[in-house]
DOTOR-613252 format. One record per atom (N, C-alpha, C): residue number from 1; y, x, z. Coordinates in pm, 1 decimal. Layout:
BEGIN
{NUM,{Y,X,Z}}
...
***
This chain:
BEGIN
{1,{-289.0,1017.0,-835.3}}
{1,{-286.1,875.9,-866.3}}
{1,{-222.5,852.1,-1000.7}}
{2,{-261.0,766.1,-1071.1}}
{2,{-206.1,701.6,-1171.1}}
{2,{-85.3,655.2,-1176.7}}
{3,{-23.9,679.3,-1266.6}}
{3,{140.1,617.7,-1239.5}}
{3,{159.0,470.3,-1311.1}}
{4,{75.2,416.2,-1368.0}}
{4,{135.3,305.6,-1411.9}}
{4,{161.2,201.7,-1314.7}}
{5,{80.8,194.1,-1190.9}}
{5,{77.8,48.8,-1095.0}}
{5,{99.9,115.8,-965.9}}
{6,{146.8,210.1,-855.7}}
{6,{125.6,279.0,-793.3}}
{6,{64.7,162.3,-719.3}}
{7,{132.4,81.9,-658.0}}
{7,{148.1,-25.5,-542.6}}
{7,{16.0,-71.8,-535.6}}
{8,{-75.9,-154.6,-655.4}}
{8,{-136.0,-232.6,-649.0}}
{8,{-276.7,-43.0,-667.5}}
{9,{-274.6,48.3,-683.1}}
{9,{-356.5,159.2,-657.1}}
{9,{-404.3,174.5,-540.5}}
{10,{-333.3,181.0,-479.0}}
{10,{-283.3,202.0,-301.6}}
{10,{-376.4,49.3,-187.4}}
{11,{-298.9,-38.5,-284.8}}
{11,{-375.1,-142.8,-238.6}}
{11,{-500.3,-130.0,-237.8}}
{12,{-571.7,-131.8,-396.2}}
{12,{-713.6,-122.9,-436.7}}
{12,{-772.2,32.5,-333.0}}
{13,{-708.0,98.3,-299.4}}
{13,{-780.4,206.2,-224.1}}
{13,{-842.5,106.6,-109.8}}
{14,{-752.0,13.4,-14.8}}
{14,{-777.9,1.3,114.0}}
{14,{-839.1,-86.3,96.3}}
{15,{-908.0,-138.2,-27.7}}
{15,{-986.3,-265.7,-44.8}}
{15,{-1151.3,-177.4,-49.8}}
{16,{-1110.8,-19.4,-106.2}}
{16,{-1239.1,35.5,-120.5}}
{16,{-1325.6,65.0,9.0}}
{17,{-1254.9,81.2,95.6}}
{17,{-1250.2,88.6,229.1}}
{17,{-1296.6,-23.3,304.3}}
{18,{-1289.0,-146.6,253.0}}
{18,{-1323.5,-308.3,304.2}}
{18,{-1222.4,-331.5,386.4}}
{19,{-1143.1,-322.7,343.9}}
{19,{-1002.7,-427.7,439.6}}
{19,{-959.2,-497.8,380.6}}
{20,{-966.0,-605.7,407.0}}
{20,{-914.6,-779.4,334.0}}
{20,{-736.9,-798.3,403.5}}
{21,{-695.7,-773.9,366.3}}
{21,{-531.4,-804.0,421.3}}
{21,{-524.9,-1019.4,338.7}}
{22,{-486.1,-1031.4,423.9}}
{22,{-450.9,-1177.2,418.0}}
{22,{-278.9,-1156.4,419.7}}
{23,{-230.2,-1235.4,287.4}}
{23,{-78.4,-1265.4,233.9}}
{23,{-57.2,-1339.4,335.2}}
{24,{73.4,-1320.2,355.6}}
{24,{149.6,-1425.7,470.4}}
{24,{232.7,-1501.6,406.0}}
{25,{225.3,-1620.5,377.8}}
{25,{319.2,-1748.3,326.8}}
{25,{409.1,-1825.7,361.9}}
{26,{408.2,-1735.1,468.3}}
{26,{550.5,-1829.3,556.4}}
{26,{679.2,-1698.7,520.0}}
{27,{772.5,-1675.5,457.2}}
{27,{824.7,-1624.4,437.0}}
{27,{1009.0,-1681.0,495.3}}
{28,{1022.1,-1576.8,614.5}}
{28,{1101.9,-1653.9,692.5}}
{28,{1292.2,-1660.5,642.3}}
{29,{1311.5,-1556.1,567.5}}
{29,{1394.0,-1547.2,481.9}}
{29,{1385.7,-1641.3,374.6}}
{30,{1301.8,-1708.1,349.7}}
{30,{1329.6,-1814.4,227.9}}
{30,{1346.7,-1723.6,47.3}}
{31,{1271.5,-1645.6,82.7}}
{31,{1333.9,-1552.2,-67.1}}
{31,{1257.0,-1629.8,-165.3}}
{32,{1337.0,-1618.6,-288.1}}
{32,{1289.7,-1690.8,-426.9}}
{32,{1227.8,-1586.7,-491.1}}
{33,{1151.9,-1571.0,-563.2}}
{33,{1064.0,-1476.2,-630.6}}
{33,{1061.1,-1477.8,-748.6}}
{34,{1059.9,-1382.7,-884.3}}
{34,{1043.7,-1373.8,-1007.7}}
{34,{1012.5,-1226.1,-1040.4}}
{35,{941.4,-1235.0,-1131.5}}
{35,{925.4,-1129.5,-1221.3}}
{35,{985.8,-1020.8,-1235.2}}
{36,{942.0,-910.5,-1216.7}}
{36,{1034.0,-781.4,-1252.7}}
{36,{1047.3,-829.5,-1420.8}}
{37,{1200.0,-816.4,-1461.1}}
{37,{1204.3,-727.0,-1598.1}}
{37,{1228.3,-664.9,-1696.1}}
{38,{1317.5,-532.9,-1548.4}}
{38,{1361.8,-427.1,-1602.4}}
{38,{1321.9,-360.6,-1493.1}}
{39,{1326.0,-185.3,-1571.5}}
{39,{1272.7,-96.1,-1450.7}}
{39,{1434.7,-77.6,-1353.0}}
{40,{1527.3,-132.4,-1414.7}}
{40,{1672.0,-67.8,-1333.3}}
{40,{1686.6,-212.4,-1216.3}}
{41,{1581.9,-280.5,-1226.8}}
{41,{1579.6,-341.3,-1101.5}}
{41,{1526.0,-288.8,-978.9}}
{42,{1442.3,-216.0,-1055.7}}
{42,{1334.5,-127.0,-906.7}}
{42,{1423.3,8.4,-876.3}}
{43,{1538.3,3.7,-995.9}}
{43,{1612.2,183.3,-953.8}}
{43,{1637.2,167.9,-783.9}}
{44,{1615.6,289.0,-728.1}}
{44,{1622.8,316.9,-598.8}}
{44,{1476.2,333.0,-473.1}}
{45,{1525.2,321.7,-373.2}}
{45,{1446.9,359.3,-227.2}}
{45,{1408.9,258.4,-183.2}}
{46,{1291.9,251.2,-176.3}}
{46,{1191.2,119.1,-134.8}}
{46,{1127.6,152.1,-32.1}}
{47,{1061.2,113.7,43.8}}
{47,{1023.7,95.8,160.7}}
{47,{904.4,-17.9,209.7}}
{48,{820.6,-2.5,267.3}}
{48,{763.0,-92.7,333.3}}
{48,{608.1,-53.7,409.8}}
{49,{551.3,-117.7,478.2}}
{49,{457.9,-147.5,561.0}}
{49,{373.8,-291.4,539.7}}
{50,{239.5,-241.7,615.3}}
{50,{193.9,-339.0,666.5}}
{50,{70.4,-287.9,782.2}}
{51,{-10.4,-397.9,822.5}}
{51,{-61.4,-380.4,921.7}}
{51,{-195.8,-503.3,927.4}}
{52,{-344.1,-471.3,968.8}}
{52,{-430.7,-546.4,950.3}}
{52,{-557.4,-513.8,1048.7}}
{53,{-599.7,-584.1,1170.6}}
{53,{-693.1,-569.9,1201.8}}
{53,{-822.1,-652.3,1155.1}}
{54,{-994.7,-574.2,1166.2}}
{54,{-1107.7,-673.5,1132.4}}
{54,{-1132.5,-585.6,1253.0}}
{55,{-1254.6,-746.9,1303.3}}
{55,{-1351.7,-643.4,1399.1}}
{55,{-1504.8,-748.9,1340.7}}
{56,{-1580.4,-591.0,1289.4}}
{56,{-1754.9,-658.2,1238.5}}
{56,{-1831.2,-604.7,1306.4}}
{57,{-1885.6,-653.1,1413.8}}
{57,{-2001.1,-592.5,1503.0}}
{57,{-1962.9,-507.0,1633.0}}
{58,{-1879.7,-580.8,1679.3}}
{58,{-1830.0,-540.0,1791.4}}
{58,{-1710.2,-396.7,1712.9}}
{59,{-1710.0,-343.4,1647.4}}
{59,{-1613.8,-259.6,1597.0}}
{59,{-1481.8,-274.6,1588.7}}
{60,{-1359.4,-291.9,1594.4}}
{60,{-1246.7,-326.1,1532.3}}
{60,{-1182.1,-201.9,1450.9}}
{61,{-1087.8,-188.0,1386.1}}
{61,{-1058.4,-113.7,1255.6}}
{61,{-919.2,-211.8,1227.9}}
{62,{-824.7,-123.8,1261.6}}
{62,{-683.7,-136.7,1286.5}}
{62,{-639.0,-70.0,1163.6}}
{63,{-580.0,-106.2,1051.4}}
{63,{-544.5,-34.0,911.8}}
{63,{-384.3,-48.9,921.9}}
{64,{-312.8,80.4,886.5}}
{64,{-135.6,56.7,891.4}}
{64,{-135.6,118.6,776.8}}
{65,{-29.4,109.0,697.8}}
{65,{-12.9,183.3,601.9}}
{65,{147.5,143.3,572.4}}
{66,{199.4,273.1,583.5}}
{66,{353.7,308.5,531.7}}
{66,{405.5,345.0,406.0}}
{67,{460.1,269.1,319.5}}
{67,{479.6,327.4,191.4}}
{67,{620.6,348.5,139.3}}
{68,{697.3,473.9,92.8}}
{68,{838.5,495.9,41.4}}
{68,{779.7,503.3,-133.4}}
{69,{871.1,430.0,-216.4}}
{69,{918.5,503.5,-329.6}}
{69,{1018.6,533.9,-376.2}}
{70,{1057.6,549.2,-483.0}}
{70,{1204.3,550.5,-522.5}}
{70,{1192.6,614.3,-719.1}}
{71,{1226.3,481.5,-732.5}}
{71,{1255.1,499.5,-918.1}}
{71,{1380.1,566.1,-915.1}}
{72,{1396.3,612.4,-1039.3}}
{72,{1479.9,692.6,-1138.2}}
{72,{1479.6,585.7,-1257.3}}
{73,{1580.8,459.4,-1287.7}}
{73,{1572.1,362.9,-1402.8}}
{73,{1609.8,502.0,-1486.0}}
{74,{1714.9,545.7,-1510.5}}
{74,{1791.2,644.3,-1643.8}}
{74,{1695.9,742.3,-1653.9}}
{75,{1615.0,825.5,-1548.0}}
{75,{1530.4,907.5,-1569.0}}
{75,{1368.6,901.9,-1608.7}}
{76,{1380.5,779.6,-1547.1}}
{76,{1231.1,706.7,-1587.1}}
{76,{1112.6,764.7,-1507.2}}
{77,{1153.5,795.8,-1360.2}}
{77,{1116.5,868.1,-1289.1}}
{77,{1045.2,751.8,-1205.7}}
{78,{916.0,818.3,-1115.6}}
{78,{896.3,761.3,-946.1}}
{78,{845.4,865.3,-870.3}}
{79,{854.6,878.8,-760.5}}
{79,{837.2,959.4,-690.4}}
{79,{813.9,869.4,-529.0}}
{80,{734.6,932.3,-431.4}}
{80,{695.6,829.4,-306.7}}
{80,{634.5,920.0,-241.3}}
{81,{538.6,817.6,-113.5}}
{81,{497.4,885.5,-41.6}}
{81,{429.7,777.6,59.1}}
{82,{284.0,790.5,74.9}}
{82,{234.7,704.4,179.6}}
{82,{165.7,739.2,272.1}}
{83,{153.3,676.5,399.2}}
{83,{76.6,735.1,500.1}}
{83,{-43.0,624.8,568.6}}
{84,{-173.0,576.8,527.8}}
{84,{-269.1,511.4,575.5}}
{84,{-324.3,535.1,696.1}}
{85,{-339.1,476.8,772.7}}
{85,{-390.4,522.4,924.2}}
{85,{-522.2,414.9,917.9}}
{86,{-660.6,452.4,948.4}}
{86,{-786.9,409.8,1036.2}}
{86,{-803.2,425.8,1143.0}}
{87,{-808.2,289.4,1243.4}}
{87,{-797.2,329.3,1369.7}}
{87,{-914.4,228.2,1423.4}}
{88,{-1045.2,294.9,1467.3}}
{88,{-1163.9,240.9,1522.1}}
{88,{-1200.6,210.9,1671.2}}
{89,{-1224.4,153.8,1711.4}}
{89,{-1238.2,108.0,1865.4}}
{89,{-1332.6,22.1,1849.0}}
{90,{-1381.7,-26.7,2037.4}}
{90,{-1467.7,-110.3,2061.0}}
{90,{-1561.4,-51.6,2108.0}}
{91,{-1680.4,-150.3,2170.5}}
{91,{-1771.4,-89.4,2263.9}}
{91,{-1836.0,-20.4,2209.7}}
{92,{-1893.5,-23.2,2078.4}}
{92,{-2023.1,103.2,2009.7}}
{92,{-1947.8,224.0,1953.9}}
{93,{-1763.9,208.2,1952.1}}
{93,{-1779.0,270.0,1883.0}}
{93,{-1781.3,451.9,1903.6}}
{94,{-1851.0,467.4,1993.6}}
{94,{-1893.7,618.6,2055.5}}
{94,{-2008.2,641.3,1960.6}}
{95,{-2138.4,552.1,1973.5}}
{95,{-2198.9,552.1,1881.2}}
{95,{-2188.1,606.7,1712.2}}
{96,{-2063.7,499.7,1701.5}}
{96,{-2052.2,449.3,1518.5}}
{96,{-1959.2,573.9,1527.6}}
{97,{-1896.4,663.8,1581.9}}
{97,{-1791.3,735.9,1548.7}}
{97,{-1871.7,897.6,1447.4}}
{98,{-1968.3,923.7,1487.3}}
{98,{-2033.0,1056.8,1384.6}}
{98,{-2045.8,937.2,1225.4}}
{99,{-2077.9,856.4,1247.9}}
{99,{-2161.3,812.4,1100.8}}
{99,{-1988.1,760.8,1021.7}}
{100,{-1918.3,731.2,1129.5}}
{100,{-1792.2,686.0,1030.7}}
{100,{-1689.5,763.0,976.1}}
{101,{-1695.5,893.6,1050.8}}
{101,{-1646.8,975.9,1009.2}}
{101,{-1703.4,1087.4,876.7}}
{102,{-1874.6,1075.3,900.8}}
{102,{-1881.0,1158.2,806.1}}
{102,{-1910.5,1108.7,709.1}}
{103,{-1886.5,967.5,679.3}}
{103,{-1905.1,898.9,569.7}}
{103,{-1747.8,909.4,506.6}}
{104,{-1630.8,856.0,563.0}}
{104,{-1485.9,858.6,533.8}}
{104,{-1426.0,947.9,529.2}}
{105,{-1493.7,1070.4,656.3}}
{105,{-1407.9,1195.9,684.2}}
{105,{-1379.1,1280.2,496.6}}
{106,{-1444.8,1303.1,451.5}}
{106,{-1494.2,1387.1,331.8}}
{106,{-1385.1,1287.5,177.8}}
{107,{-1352.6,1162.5,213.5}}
{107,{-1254.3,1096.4,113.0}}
{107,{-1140.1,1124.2,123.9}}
{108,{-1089.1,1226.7,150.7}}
{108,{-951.5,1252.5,167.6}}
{108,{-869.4,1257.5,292.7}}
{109,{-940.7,1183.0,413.6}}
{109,{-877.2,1133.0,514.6}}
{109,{-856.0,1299.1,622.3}}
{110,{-759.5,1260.6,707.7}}
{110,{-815.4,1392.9,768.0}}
{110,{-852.2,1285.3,933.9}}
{111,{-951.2,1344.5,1014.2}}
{111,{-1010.0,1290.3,1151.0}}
{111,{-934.3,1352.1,1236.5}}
{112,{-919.1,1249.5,1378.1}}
{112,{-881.9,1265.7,1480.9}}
{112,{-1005.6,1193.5,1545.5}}
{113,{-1059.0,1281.6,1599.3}}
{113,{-1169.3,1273.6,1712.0}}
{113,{-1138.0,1183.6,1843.6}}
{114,{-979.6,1219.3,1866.5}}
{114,{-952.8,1166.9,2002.0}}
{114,{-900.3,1068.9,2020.5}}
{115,{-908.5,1004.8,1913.5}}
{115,{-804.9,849.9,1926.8}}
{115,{-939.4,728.5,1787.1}}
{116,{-1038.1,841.5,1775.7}}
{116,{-1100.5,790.8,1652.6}}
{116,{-1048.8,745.0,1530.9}}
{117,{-949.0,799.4,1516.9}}
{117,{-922.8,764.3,1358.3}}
{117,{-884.9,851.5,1225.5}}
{118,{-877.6,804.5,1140.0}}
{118,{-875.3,862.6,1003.2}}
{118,{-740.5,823.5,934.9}}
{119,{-648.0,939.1,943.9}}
{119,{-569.2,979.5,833.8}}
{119,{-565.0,976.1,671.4}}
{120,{-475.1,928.1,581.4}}
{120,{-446.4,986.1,462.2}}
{120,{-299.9,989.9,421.4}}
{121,{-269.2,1116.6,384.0}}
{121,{-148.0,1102.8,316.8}}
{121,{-126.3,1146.6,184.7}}
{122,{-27.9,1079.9,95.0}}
{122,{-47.6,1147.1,-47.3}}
{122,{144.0,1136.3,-76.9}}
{123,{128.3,1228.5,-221.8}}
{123,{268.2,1188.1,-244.2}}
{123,{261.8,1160.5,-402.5}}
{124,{344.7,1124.8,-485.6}}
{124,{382.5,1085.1,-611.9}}
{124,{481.9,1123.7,-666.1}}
{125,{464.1,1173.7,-789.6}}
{125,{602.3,1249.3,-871.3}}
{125,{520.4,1226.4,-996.1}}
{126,{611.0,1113.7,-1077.8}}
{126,{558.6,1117.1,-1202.7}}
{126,{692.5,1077.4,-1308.1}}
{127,{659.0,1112.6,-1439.3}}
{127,{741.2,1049.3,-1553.2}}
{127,{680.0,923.9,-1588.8}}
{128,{783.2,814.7,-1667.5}}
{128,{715.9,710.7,-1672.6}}
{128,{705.5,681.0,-1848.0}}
{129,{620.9,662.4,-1877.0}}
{129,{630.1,635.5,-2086.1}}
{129,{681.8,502.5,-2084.8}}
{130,{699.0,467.7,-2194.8}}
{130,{714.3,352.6,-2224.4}}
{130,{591.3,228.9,-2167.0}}
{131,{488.0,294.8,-2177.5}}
{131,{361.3,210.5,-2166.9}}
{131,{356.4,171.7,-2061.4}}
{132,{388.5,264.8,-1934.8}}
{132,{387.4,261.1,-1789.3}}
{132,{490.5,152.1,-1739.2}}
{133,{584.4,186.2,-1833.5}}
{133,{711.5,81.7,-1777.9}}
{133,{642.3,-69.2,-1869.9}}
{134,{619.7,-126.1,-1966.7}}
{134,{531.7,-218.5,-1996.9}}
{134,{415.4,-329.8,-1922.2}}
{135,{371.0,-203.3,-1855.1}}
{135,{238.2,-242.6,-1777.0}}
{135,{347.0,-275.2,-1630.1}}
{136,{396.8,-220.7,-1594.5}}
{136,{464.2,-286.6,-1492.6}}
{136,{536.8,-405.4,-1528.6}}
{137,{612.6,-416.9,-1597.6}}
{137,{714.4,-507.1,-1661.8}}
{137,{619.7,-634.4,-1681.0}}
{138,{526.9,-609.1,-1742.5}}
{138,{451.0,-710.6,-1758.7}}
{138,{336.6,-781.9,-1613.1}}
{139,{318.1,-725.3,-1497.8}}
{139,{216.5,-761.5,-1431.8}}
{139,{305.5,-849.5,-1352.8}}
{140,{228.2,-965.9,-1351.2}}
{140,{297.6,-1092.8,-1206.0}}
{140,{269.9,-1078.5,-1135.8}}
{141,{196.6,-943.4,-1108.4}}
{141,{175.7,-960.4,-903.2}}
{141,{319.0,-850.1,-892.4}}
{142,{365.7,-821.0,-956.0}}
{142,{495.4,-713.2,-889.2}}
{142,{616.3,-861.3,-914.9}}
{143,{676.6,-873.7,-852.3}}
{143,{800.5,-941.7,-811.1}}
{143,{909.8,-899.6,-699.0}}
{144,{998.3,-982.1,-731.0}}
{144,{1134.1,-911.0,-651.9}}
{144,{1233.6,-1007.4,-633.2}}
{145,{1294.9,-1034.5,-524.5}}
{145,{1347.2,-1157.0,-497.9}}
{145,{1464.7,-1198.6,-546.8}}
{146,{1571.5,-1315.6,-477.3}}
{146,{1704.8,-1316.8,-527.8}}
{146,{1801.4,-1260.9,-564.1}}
{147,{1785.4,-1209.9,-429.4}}
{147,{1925.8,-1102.7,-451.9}}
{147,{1868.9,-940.0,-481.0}}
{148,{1742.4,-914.3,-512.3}}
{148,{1748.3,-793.5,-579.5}}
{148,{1693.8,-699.0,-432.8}}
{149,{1692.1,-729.4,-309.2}}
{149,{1632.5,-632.4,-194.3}}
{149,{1522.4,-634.4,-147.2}}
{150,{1405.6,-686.1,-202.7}}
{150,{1273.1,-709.7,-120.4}}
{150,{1200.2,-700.6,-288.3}}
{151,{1091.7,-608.1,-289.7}}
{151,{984.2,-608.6,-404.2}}
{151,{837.7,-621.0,-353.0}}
{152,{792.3,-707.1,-401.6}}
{152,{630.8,-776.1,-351.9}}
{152,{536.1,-704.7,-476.6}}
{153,{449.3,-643.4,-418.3}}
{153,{305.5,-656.3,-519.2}}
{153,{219.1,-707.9,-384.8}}
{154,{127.0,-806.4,-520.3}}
{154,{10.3,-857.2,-428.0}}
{154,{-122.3,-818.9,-541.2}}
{155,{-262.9,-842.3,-473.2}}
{155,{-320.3,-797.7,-530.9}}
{155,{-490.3,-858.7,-501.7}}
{156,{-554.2,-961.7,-507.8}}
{156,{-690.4,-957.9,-395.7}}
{156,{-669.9,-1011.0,-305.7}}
{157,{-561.1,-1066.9,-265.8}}
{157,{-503.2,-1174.2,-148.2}}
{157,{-437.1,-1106.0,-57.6}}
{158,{-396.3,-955.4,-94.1}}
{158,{-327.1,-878.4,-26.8}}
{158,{-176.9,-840.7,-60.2}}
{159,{-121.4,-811.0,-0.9}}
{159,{68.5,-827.5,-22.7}}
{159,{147.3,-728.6,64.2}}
{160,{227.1,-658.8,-35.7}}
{160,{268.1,-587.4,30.3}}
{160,{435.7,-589.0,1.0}}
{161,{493.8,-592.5,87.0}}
{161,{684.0,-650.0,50.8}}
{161,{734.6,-480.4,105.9}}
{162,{841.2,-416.0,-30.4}}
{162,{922.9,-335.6,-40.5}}
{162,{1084.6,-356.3,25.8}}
{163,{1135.5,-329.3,106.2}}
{163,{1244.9,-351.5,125.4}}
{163,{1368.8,-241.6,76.3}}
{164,{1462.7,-270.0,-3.5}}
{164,{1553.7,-142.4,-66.1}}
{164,{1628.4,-77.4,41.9}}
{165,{1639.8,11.1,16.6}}
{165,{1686.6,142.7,122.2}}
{165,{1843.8,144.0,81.8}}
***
């Protein structure tokens, strides 16, 4: 993966996939939001999840995805680690299960036959240039709240909130 945007990468994967994650706007903490803009705001262990079902044609398709990072501000480092889960059900899907697998199986994912779903995991270790830190610094879908413990990228109407470790 590319190191300049990890978050909004990750995102754009599960969009390649057709999963529409809908932002949630009720934000029950009340957090105020602004702009990253410095990388020694993101220094440290981040954290977060989310979770999204569709069902098209009797199918449903349960998407989780777990994500750690953790900057290095002085080193100019990131490093992470995510884990995407596909999880298919519903009445055809005995049927749909050869054609969905060997269409997805072969993108990286690894298959579980017995629960029907599709795996991916990846990890990240990169240096960051100046440019990288720029392109972050500069994008408004990365934000981070009041007090500095919750980091949001959104992306496509999708959102994903970091919580610091």
């Amino acid at each position: 993966m590319a190191k300049k945007n990890l978050w909004l990468e990750i995102l754009a994967m599960v969009l390649v996939f057709g999963m529409m994650v809908v932002s949630c706007d009720n934000d029950p903490e009340g957090d105020t939001w602004s702009n990253v803009t410095s990388l020694s705001q993101l220094n440290g262990t981040w954290k977060g999840s989310y979770s999204y079902s569709e069902t098209e044609d009797g199918i449903t398709v349960r998407t989780t995805m777990e994500i750690t990072q953790t900057f290095n501000a002085s080193a100019k480092t990131v490093s992470g680690s995510y884990k995407m889960t596909m999880a298919f059900s519903g009445a055809g899907i005995a049927e749909m299960w050869p054609f969905i697998k060997e269409t997805m199986g072969g993108e990286g994912f690894t298959v579980n036959d017995s629960n029907h779903s599709l795996s991916m995991t990846g990890t990240i270790n990169e240096s960051l240039d100046d440019n990288d830190i720029a392109g972050m610094l500069n994008n408004p879908n990365l934000q981070i709240n009041q007090n500095g413990t919750k980091i949001k990228s959104s992306d496509e109407g999708m959102e994903i909130i970091m919580t610091k470790q």
